[in-house]
C-alpha positions as CSV (number, residue, x, y, z in Angstrom):
1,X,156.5,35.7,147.3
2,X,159.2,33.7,147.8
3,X,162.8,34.0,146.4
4,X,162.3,31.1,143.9
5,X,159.5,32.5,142.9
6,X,160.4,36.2,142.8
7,X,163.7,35.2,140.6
8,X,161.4,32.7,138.3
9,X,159.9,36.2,137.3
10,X,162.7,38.2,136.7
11,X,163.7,35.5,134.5
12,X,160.6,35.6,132.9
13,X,160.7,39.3,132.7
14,X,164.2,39.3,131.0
15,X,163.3,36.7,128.5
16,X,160.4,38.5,128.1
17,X,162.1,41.6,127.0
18,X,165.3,40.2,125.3
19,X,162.8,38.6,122.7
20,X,160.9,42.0,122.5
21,X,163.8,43.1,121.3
22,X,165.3,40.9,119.2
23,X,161.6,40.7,117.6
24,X,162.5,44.6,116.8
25,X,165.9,44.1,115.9
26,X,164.6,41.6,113.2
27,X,161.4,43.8,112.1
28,X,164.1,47.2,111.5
29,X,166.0,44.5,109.8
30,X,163.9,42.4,107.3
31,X,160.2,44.0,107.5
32,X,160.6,46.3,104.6
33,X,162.0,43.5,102.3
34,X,158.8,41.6,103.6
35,X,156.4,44.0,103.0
36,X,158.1,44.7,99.8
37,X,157.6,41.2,98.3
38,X,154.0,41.4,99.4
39,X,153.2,44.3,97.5
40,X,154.8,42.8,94.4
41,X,153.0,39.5,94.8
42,X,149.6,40.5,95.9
43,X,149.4,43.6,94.6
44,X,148.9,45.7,97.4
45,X,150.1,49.2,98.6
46,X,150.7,48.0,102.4
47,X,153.8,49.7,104.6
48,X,155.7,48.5,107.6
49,X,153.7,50.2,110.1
50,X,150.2,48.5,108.9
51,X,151.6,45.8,110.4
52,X,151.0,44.6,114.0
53,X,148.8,43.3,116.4
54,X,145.9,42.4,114.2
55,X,142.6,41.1,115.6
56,X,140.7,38.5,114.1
57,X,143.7,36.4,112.7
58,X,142.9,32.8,113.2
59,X,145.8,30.4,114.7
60,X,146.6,27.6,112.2
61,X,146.6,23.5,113.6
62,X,149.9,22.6,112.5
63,X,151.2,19.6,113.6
64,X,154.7,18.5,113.3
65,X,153.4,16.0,110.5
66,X,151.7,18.9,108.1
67,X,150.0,15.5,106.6
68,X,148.3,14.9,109.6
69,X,147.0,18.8,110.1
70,X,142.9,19.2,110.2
71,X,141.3,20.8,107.3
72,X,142.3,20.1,103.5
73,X,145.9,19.8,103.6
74,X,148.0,18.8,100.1
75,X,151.7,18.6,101.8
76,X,154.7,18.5,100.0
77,X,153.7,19.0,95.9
78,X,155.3,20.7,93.0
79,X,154.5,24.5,92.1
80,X,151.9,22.7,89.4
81,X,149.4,21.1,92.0
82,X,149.8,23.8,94.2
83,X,148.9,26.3,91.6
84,X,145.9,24.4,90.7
85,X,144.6,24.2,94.2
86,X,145.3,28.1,94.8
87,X,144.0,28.9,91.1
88,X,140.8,26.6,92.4
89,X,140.3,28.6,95.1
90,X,140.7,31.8,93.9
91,X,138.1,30.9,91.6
92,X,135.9,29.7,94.2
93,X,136.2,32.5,97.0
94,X,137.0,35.2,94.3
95,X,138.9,38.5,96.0
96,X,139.4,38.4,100.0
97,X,139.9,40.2,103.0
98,X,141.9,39.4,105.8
99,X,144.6,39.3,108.3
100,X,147.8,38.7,106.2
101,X,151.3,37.2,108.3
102,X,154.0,34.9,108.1
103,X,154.0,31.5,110.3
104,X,157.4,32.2,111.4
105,X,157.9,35.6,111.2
106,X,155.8,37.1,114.6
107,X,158.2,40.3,114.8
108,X,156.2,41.7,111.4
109,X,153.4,40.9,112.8
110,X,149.5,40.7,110.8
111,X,147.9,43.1,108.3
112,X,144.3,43.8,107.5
113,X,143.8,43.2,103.3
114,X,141.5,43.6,101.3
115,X,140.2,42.7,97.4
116,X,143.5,40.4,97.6
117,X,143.0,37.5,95.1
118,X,144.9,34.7,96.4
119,X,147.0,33.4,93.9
120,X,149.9,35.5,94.7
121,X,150.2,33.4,98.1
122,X,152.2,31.1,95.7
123,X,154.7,32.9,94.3
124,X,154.5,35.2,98.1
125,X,155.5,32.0,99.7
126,X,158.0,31.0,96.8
127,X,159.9,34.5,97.2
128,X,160.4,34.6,101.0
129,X,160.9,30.6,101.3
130,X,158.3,30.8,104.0
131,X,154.6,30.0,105.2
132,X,152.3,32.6,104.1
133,X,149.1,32.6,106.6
134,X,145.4,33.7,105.3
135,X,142.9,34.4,108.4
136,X,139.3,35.0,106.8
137,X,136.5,36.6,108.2
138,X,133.9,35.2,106.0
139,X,133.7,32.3,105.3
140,X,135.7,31.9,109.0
141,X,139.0,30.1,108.5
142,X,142.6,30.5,107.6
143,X,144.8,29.6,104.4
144,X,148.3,28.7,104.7
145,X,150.6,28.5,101.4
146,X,154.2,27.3,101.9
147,X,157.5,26.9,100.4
148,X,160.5,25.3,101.1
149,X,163.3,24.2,99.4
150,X,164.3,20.6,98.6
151,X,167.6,20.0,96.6
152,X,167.2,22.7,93.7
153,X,163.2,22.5,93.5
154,X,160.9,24.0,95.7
155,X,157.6,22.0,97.2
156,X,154.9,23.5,98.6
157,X,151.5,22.6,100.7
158,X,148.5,24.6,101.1
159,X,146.4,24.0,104.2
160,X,143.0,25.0,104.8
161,X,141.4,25.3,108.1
162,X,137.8,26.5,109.7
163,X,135.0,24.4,108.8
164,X,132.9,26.7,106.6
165,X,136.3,27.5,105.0
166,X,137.0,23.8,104.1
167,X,133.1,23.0,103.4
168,X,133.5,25.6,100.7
169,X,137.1,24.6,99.2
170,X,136.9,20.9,99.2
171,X,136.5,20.0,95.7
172,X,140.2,22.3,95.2
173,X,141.7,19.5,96.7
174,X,140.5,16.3,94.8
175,X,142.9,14.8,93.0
176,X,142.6,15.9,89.3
């Protein structure tokens, strides 16, 4: 090995575990208030430890442009579409299990729910101003609910992704 190469993988190495710990520093910091907030909105008994490493989360496609994402995508609409999508879809798919996590928040990690009905996503991604992620086992795909804030209203867009996922859900997202 080189010395390039040999001091291209310390550096690695340190960023490496800097992040490490700053994702700890974050996850002593907010994850109670997280996991908190999920309870409340979904209506589940989950602690901080339950979350982690999860397997069988699906990644979510999002480009840069959420209007140009695969899947069923309604980007940047009032609280009232969104609710009617999410309300749609709730009705369709009934109660879920999954891998619950946050788009941005990787130091909390996923958690394995079940029986969650997904209309709390809304008001989930409403109280922590960020992109609630879905994975699904059956049918296959993932749900994304999220909130930002625009002058003194929020807007939100749901995505859905997985093709037996949007198969099912497409009618939610016809215009009505």
């Amino acid at each position: 090995m080189s010395s390039d190469e040999r001091n291209s993988a310390i550096r690695a190495a340190r960023l490496k575990a800097a992040l490490e710990r700053e994702n700890l520093e974050k996850r002593k910091k907010y994850a109670s208030e997280l996991v908190g907030a999920i309870n409340e909105s979904l209506g589940t008994r989950l602690n901080v430890s339950d979350f982690g490493d999860v397997v069988g989360s699906v990644d979510v496609d999002w480009p840069a442009d959420l209007r140009a994402a695969p899947g069923l995508v309604a980007a940047y609409v009032d609280r009232d579409r969104a609710g009617k999508i999410i309300d749609c879809i709730s009705d369709v798919l009934g109660p879920v299990d999954g891998v619950l996590s946050f788009h941005e928040k990787v130091f909390l990690g996923g958690a394995a729910v079940s029986e969650v009905d997904v209309t709390g996503l809304l008001s989930l991604s409403e109280r922590t101003e960020d992109s609630v992620v879905l994975s699904l086992g059956a049918p296959r795909g993932v749900m994304l609910v999220d909130c930002y804030l625009v002058g003194f209203s929020p807007e939100f867009s749901v995505l859905v992704q997985g093709d037996d996922l949007v198969e099912k859900l497409r009618t939610c997202f016809r215009s009505k």
